[in-house]
C-alpha positions in Angstrom: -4.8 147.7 -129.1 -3.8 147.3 -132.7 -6.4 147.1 -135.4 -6.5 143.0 -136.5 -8.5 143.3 -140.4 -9.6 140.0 -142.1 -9.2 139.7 -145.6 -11.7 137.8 -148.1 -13.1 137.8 -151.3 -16.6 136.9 -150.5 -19.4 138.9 -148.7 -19.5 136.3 -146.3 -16.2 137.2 -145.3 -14.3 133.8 -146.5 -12.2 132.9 -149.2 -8.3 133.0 -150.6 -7.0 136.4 -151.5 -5.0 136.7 -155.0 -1.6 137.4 -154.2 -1.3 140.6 -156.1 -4.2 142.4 -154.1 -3.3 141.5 -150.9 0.7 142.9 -152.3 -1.1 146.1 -153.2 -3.4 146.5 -150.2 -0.7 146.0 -147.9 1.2 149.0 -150.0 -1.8 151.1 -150.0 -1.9 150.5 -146.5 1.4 151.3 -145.2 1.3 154.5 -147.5 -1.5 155.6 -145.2 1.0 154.5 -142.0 4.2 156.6 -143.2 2.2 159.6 -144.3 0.7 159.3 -140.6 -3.2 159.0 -142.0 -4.0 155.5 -140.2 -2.5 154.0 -137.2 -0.9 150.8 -138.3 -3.1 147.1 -138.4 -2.4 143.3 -138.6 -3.5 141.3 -141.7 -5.0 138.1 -141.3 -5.6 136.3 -145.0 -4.6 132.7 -146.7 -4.3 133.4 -150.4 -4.5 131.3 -153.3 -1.7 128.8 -154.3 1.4 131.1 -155.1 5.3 130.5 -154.8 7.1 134.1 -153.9 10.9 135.1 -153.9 12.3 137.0 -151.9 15.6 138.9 -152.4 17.7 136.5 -151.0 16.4 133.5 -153.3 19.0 131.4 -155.5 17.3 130.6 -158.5 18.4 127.1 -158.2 15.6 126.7 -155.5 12.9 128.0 -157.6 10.5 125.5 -159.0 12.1 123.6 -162.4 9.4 123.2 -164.3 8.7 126.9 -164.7 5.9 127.5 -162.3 5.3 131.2 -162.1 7.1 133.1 -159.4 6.6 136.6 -158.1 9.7 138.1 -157.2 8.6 140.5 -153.9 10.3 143.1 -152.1 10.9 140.9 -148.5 14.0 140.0 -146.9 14.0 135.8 -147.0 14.2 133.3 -150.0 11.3 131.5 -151.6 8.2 129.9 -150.2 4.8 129.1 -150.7 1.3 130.8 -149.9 -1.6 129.0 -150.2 -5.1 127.8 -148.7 -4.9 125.7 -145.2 -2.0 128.7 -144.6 -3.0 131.3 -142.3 -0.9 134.5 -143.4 0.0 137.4 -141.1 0.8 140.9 -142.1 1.8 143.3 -139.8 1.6 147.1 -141.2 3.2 148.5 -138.2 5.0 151.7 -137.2 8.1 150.6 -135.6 8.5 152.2 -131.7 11.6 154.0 -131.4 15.0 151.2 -130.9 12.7 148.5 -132.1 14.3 147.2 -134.9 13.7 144.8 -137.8 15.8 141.6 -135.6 13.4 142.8 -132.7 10.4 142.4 -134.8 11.2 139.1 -136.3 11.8 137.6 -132.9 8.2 139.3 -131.5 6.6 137.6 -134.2 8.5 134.4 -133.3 7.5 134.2 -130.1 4.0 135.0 -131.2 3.8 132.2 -132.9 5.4 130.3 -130.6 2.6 130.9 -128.6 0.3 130.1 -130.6 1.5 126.7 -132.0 1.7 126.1 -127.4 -1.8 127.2 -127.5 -2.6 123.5 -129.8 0.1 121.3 -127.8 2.4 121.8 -130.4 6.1 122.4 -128.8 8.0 125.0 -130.9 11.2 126.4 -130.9 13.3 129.3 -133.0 16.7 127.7 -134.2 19.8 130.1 -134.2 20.6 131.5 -137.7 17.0 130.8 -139.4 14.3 132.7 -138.9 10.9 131.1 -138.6 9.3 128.6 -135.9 10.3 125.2 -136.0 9.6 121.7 -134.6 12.8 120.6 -133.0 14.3 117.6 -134.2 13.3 114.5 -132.6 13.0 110.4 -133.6 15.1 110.1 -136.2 13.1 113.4 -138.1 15.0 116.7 -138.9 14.0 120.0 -137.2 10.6 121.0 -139.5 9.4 124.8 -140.2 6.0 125.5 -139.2 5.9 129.0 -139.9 7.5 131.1 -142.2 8.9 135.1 -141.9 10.2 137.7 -143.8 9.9 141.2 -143.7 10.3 144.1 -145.2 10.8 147.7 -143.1 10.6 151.1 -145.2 10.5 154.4 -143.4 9.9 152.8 -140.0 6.8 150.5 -141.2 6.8 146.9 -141.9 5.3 144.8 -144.4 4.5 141.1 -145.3 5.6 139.0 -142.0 4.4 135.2 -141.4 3.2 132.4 -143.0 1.9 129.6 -140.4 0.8 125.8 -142.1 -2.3 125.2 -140.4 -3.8 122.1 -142.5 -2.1 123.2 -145.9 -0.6 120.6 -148.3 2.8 120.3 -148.0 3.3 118.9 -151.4 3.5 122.5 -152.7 6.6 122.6 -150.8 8.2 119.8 -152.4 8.4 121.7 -155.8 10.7 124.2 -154.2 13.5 124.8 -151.6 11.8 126.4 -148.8 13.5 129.5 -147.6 16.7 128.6 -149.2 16.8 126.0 -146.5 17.5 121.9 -148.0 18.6 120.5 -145.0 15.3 120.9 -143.3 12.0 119.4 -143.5 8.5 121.6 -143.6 5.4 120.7 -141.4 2.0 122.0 -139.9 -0.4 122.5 -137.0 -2.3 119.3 -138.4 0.2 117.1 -138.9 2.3 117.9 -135.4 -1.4 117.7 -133.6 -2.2 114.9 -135.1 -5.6 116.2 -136.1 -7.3 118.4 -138.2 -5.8 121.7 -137.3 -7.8 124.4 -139.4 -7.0 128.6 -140.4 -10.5 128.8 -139.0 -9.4 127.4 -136.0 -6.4 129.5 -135.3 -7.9 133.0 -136.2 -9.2 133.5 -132.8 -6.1 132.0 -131.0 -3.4 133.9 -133.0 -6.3 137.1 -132.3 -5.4 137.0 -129.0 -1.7 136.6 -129.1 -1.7 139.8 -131.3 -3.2 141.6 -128.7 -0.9 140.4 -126.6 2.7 141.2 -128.4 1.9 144.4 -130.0 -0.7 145.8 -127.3 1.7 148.5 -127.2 1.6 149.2 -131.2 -0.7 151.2 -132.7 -3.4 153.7 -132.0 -6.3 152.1 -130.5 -9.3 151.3 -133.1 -11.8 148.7 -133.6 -10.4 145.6 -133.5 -12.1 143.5 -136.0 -12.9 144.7 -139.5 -13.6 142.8 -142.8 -12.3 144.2 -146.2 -12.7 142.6 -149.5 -10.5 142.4 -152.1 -10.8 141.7 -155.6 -8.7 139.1 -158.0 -8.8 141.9 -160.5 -12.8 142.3 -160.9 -14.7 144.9 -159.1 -15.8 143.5 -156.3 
């Protein structure tokens, strides 16, 4: 079973992780996966509010009022991070003819799953990654989760973005993912109640367990690391 670690800044083990930390763990980390030293784990975090580009992003859909961007080294366009946004990093060794497309759609599906396990119907919409809410009453399709990826020597890096409770209004400052035909949602808004990262940490557990049983060496499943903004910690 793959190793699943949980991210904070606090002792207590709750909290937003700076952007840049969680950027360097996750390097640190698959360092240790390439040169063979640890078997792979997924990250479970929600960071602090940030707006990333990936390499794909136009600048014309970057915030215009000169909001700090950090340009990153994932496939995909722009989007936001931020708290109510439960964020999922897989540090993964790739099994042999698995491939980045495969990946992508695993972690689909995942997700998929996961929205299904709060009674919020899901699908993946031919030439966009991501998880949407189909289109329906007069409202365009609506992104729930967010990927992109980045594979380097047969591990991967960064991976999904899911909008638990988070507020959208981050998103409006932006074009999300490239993608201005499209509208962004979350687990709250499509339940139609409170919907919290808190809540969906044990469900999206268990679906991780469930899509990458096969991944990994088998460890400890749970395990809390801190990181720091910059301070010791």
């Amino acid at each position: 079973m793959v190793q699943v670690i949980h991210h904070a800044l606090s002792a207590e083990g709750t909290g937003p992780v700076d952007y840049n930390s969680a950027w360097a763990f996750q390097r640190q980390l698959h360092q240790q996966v390439v040169d063979g030293e640890h078997p792979g784990a997924v990250l479970l975090l929600e960071h602090f509010p940030v707006f990333t580009a990936g390499k794909r992003t136009d600048p014309l859909h970057k915030p215009l009022d000169g909001t700090p961007v950090i340009e990153v080294d994932r496939g995909g366009s722009i989007t936001w991070h931020g708290p109510g946004q439960l964020v999922v990093y897989p540090i993964l060794r790739l099994p042999q003819r698995v491939y980045v497309g495969d990946l992508v759609r695993r972690l689909e599906r995942m997700v998929m799953a996961t929205c299904a396990d709060f009674a919020v119907s899901t699908v993946p919409v031919t030439g966009r990654s991501g998880v949407w809410v189909p289109e329906r009453d007069g409202m365009p399709e609506r992104k729930i989760c967010a990927i992109g990826l980045r594979v380097a020597r047969g591990v991967s890096m960064h991976g999904v973005a899911l909008n638990c409770d988070a507020d959208l209004s981050w998103f409006q400052r932006i074009v999300p993912c490239g993608i201005g035909d499209a509208g962004v949602t979350s687990l709250t808004e499509e339940a139609g109640r409170l919907v919290s990262v808190s809540d969906v940490v044990p469900v999206i557990e268990g679906r991780i367990a469930e899509y990458f049983q096969d991944w990994g060496a088998p460890r400890a499943t749970d395990q809390t690391s801190k990181l720091s903004t910059g301070a010791s910690s």
